[in-house]
VOGU-3710 file (C-alpha; in Angstrom, 3 decimals, decimal comma):
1> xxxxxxxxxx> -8,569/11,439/40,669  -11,472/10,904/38,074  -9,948/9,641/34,776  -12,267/9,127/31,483  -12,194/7,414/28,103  -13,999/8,591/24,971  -13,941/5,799/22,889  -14,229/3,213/25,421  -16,496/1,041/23,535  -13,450/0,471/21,212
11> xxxxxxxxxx> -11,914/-3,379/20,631  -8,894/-2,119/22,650  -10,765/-1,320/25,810  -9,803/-3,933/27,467  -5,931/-3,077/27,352  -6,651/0,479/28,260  -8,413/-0,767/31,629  -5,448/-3,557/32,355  -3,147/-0,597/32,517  -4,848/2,276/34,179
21> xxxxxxxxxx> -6,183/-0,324/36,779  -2,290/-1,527/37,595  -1,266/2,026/38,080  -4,613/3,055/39,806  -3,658/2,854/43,245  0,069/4,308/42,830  -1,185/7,272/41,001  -4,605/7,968/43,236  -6,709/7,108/40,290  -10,341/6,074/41,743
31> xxxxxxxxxx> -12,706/7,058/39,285  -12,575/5,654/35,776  -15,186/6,207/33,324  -15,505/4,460/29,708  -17,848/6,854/27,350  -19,074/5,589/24,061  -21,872/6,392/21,806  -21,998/3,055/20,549  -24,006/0,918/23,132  -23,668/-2,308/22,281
41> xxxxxxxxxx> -20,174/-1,710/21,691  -19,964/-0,754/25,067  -22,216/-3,518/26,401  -18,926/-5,450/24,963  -16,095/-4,372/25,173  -16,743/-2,104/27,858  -17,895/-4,609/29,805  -14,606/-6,944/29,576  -12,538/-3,366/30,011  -14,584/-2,901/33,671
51> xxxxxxxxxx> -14,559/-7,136/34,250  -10,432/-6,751/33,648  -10,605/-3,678/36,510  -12,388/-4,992/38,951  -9,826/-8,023/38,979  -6,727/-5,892/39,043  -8,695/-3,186/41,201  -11,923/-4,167/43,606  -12,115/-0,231/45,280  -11,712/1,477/41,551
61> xxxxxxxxxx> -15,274/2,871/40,759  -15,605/1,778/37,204  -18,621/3,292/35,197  -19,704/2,789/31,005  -21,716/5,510/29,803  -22,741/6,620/27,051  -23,291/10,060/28,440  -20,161/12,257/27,438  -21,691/14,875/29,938  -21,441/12,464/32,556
71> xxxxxxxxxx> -17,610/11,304/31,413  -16,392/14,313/31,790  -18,016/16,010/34,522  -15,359/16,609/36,939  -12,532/14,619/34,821  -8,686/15,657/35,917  -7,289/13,276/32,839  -9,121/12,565/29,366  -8,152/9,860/26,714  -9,866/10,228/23,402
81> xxxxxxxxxx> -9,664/6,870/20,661  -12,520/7,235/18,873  -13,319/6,220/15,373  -16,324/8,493/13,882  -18,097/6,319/10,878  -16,564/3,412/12,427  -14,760/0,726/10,404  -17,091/0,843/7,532  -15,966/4,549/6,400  -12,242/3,720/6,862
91> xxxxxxxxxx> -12,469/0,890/4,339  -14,196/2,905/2,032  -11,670/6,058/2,694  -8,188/3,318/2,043  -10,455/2,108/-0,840  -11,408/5,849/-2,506  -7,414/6,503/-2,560  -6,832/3,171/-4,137  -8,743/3,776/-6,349  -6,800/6,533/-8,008
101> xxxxxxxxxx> -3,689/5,207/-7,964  -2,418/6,076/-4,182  -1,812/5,228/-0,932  -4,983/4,905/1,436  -3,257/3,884/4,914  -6,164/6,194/7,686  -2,596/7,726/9,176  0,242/8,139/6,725  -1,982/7,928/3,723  -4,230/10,216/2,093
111> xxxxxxxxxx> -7,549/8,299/3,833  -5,911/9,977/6,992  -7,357/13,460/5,737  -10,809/11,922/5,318  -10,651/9,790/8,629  -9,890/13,741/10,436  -12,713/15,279/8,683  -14,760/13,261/10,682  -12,648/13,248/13,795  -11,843/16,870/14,235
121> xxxxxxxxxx> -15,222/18,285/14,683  -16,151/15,651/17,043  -12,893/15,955/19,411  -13,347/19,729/19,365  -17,060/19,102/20,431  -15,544/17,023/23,469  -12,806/19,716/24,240  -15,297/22,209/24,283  -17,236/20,144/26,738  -14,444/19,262/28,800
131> xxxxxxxxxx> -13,569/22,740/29,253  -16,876/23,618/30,544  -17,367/20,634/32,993  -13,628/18,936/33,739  -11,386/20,300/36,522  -9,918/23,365/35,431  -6,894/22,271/34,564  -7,714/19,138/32,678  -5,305/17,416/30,670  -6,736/15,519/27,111
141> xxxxxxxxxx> -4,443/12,743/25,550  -5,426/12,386/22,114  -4,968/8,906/20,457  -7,170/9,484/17,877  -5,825/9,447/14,598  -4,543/10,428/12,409  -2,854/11,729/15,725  -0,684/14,545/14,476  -2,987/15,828/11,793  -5,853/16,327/14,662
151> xxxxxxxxxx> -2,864/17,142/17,487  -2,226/20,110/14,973  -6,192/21,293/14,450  -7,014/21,048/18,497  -4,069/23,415/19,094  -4,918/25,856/15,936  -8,062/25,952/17,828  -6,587/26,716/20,697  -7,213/23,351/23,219  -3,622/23,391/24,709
161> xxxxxxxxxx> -4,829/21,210/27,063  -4,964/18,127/24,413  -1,782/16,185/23,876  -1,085/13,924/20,712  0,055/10,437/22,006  1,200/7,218/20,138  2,274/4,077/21,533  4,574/3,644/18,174  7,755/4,720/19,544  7,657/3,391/22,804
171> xxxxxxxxxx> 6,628/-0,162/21,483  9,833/0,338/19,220  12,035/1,036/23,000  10,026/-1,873/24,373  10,605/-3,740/21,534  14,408/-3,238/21,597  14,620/-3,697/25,761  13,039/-7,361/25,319  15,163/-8,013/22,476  17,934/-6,818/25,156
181> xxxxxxxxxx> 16,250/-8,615/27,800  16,268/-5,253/29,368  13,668/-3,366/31,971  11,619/-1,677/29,842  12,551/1,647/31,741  16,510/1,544/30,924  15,673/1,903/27,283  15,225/5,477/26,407  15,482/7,569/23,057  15,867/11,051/21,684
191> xxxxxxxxxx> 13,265/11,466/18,615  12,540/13,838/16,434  9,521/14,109/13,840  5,918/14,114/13,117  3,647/11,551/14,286  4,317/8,437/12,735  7,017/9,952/11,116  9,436/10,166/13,543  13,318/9,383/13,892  15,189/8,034/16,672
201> xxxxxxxxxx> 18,723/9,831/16,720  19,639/8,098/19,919  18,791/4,860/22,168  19,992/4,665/24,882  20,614/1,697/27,636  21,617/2,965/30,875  22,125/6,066/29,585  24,859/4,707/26,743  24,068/5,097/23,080  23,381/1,987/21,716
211> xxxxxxxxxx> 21,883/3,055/18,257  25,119/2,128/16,296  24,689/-1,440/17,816  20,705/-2,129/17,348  21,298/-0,854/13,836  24,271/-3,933/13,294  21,938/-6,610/15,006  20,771/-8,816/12,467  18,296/-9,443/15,943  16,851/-6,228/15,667
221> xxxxxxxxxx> 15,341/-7,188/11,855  13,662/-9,778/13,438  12,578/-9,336/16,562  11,176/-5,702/16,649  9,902/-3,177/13,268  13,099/-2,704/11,980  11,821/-5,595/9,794  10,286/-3,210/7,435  13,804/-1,738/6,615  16,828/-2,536/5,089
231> xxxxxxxxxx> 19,919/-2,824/7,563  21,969/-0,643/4,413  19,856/1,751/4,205  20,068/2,356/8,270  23,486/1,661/8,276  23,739/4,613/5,960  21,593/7,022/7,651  22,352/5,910/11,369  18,818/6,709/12,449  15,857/4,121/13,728
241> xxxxxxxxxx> 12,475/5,065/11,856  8,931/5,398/13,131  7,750/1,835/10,888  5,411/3,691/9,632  7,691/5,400/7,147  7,989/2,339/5,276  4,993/3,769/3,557  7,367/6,727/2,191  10,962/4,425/1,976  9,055/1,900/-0,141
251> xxxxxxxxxx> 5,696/3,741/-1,187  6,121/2,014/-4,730  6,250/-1,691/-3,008  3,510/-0,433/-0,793  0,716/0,136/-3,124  1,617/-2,487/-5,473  1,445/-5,225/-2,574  -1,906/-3,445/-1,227  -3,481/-3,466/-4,662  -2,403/-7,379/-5,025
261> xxxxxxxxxx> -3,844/-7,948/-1,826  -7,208/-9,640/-1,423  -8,672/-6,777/1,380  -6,770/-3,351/2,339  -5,667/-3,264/6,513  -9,563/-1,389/6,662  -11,632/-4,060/4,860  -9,985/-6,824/6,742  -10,020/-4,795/10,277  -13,753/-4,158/9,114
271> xxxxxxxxxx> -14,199/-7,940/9,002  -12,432/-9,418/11,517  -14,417/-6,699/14,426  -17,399/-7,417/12,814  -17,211/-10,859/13,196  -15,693/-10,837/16,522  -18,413/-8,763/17,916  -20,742/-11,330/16,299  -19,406/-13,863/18,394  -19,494/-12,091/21,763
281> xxxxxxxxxx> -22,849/-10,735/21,097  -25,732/-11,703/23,830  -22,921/-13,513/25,965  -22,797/-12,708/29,689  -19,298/-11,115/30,041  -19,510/-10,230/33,907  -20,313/-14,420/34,545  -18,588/-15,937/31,833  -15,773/-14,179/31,153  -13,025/-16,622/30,475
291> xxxxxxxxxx> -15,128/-17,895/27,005  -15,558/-14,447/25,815  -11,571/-13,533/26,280  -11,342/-17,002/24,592  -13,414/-15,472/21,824  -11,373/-11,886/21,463  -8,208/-13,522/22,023  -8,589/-15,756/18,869  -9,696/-12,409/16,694  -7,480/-9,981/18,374
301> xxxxxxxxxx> -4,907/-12,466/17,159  -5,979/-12,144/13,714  -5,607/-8,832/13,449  -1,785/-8,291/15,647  0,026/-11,486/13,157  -1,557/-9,694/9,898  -0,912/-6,361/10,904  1,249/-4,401/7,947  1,660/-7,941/6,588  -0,209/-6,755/2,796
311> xxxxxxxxxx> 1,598/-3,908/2,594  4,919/-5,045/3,479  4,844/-9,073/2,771  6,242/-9,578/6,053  3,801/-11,328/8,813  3,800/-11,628/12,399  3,671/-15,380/13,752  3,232/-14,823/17,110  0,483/-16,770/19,474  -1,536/-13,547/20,981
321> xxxxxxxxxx> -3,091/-13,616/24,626  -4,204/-11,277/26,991  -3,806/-12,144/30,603  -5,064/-9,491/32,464  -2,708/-10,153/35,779  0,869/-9,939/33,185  2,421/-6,237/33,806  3,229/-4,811/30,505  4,740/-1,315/28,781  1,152/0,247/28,618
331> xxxxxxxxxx> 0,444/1,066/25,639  -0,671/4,537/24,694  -2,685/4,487/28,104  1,089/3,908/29,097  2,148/6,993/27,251  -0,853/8,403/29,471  0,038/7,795/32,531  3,709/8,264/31,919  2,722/12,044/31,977  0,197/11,873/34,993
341> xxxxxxxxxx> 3,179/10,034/36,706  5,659/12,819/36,048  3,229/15,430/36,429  2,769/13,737/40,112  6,344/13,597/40,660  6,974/17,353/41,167  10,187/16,747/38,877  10,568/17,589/35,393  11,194/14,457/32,998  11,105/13,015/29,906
351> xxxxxxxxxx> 8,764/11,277/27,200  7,872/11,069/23,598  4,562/13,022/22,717  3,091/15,228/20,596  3,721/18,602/21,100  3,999/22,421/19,681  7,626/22,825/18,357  8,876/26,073/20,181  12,592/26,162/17,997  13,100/22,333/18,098
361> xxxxxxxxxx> 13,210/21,530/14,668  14,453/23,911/11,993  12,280/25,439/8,818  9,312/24,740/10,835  7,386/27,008/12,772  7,155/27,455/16,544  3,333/26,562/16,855  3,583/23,769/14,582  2,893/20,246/16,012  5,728/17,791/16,046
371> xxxxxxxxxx> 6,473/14,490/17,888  9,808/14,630/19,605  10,790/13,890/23,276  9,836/16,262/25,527  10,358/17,293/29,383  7,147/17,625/30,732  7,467/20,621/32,973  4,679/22,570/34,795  4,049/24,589/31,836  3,829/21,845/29,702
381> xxxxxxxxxx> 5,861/19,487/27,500  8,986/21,554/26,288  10,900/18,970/23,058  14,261/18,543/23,473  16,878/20,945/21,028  18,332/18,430/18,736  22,290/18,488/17,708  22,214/16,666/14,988  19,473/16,078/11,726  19,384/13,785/9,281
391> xxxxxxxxxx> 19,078/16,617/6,262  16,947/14,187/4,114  14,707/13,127/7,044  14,158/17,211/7,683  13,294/17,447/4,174  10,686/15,143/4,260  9,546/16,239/7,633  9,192/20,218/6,401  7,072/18,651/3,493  4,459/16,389/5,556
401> xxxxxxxxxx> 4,093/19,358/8,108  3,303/22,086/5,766  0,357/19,565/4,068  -0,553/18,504/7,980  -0,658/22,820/8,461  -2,975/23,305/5,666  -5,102/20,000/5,858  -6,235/21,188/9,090  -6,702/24,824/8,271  -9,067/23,212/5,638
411> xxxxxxxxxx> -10,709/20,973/8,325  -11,396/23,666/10,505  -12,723/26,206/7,774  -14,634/22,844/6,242  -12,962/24,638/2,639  -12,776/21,884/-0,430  -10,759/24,582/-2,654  -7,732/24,224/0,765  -8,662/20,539/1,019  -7,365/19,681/-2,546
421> xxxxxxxxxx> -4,455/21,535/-2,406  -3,723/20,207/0,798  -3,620/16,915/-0,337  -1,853/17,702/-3,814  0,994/18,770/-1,654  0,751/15,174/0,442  4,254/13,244/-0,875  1,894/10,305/-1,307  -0,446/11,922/-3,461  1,914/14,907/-4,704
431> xxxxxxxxxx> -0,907/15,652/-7,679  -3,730/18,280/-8,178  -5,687/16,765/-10,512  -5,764/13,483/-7,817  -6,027/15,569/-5,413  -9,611/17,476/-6,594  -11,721/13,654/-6,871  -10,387/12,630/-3,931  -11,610/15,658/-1,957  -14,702/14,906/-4,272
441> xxxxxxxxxx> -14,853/11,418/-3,181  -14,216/12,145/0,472  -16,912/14,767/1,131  -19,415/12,008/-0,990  -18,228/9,028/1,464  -18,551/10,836/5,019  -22,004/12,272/4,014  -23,078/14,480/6,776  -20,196/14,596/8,357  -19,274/16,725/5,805
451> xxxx> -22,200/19,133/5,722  -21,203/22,880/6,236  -18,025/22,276/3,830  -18,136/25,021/0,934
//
């Protein structure tokens, strides 16, 4: 099985590799190819991702290019993480939003529309290309973000084959099984949502619901994302949220603790990868290795322990390492291969992706893109019917899916006039006259990405 990686010049290659090399042999992976049109990116970092597979797995034929044609040429399995404009155009997206008074997080935020006009056309271009040269029936996992935004334009433009994926809400499982000192595995949940707006309605250990209970452990505030949230609020609602919805709970907090903040998350993930490939440039990672991990270890850990710590005032303090030989939850090449390992199975199962809504969730409609747990069967990934709603969380989800509808009719039609109102119907920007300069601003920033728009 030949499995490839668009984006695999990215700082996060190296985790991708760890896990698809671990599962190689059991799932008959032997081909893995890292493409990325950055090459000294992928001099880098794809070098430590192949350098972490060849010590998990000597036989797996591991190959950078920066050929996508090559990538893909015969692929059964595609994972796209790109980041077209790189981290310079997400600062100055978060910053354009800022700007005028609203939130500018790439996902949840209204920099996520500007971050998709650059990464739509470019994952279409590698769908298209995949469908002409991949097996036939290829399967794409999209981790590119802003994940559901782009899940929803690849399917309006009709690649069924590419799946949304987010390693959100199983790190929030994972989280909860090691605050449980739990396998990994016995933790399971039944969500419902949008990408990284999402609800968990039930976790369960050993098949028992144990929401009620995570939800009264003061451990659960500590130890996992639950720290952005008050224990009231979920004692009140008796659902676990995606933690990126602290961004709508607390939007007020948010921007005034990201506008007192010396650098937004893109400015200071600008800096820190910028300086961190500084440091590993012109070093020989095949023969010295263990000083360049030194090296990314000490940035990587820069970025995990601040991560959401502007916009929420609460920081991680945790020492960050990466041994390559630990076994670990995955990831979203975790989220990957749990798919490739049901698909293998013969046996329908379950997982959390990205996927058209077919009835699931009420008020929306049946091709619309939700994240929700699914059965992957041999037709594809079927979400579960939900009992019971949360009537305020539906509310909010009805309102992000119609903007995440039109945003990427806009996208796909490259129309300003749909753009703005798009984006004056975005709860975090919920105002047209906003709305029109930061379209303005956005087509300015991303240049010729943006030629064609009308």
């Amino acid at each position: 099985m030949k499995l490839t990686v668009i984006g695999g010049g990215g700082v996060r290659s190296m985790f991708l590799a760890k896990s698809l090399a671990q599962k190689a042999q059991e799932l008959d992976i032997d081909k893995l190819y890292f493409m990325d049109t950055d090459p000294e990116k992928l001099r880098i970092y794809g070098a430590m991702a192949q350098k972490v597979a060849k010590l998990l797995a000597p036989r797996l034929l591991f190959t950078c290019t920066e050929s996508a044609e090559e990538a893909l040429d015969g692929a059964d399995y595609v994972i796209t993480t790109i980041r077209e404009g790189g981290d310079r155009l997400r600062a100055l997206d978060e910053r354009a939003a800022l700007d005028l008074g609203v939130l500018g997080q790439e996902t949840t935020g209204a920099a996520g529309f500007s971050f998709a006009m650059r990464s739509v056309p470019a994952l279409l271009e590698y769908c298209a290309l995949a469908k002409k040269c991949s097996k036939p029936n290829v399967q794409i996992f999209n981790f590119t973000n802003p994940a559901g935004l782009v899940s929803q334009a690849l399917w309006d433009a009709g690649y069924a084959f590419a799946h949304g994926i987010c390693d959100a809400p199983s790190g929030m499982l994972n989280a909860f099984a090691k605050m449980l000192q739990a396998e990994p595995g016995r933790v399971r949940g039944e969500l419902y949502g949008l990408n990284h707006l999402s609800f968990f309605s039930e976790v369960t250990l050993d098949g028992k619901n144990i929401l009620p209970a995570l939800i009264e452990n003061d451990a659960s505030y500590r130890q996992t994302d639950l720290r952005y949230f008050s224990k009231e609020l979920l004692e009140r609602k008796q659902f676990i949220p995606n933690e990126y919805l602290y961004y709508y709970f607390s939007s007020t907090s948010a921007l005034k603790n990201i506008l007192e903040a010396e650098e937004t998350r893109g400015e200071q993930i600008c800096r820190i990868n910028r300086l961190m490939t500084a440091a590993l440039r012109g070093k020989d990672i095949a023969n010295d290795f263990e000083k360049c991990l030194k090296i990314f270890e000490h940035y990587y850990g820069l970025r995990e322990n601040s991560y959401m710590a502007s916009e929420t005032g609460v920081s991680r303090e945790t020492k960050w390492s990466f041994n390559p030989f630990d076994r670990d939850a995955g990831g979203y090449a975790g989220v990957a291969l749990r798919y490739i390992e049901i698909v293998n199975s013969g046996k329908t199962d379950s997982m959390i992706l990205c996927a058209p809504n077919k009835g699931a969730i009420p008020g929306l409609e049946d091709d619309d893109v939700i994240e929700a747990t699914c059965d992957v069967t041999p037709d594809g990934p079927v979400p579960h019917r939900f009992e019971r709603f949360d009537e305020d969380a539906l509310e909010l989800i009805r309102r992000v899916k119609y903007y995440e509808r039109k945003a990427a009719r806009a996208i796909l039609d490259k129309n300003a006039a749909d753009a703005a109102d798009a984006l004056a119907l975005h709860p975090l920007v919920n105002d047209c006259d906003i709305a029109q300069k930061l379209t303005a601003r956005f087509l300015e920033i991303n240049g010729a990405y943006a030629e064609g728009w009308k």
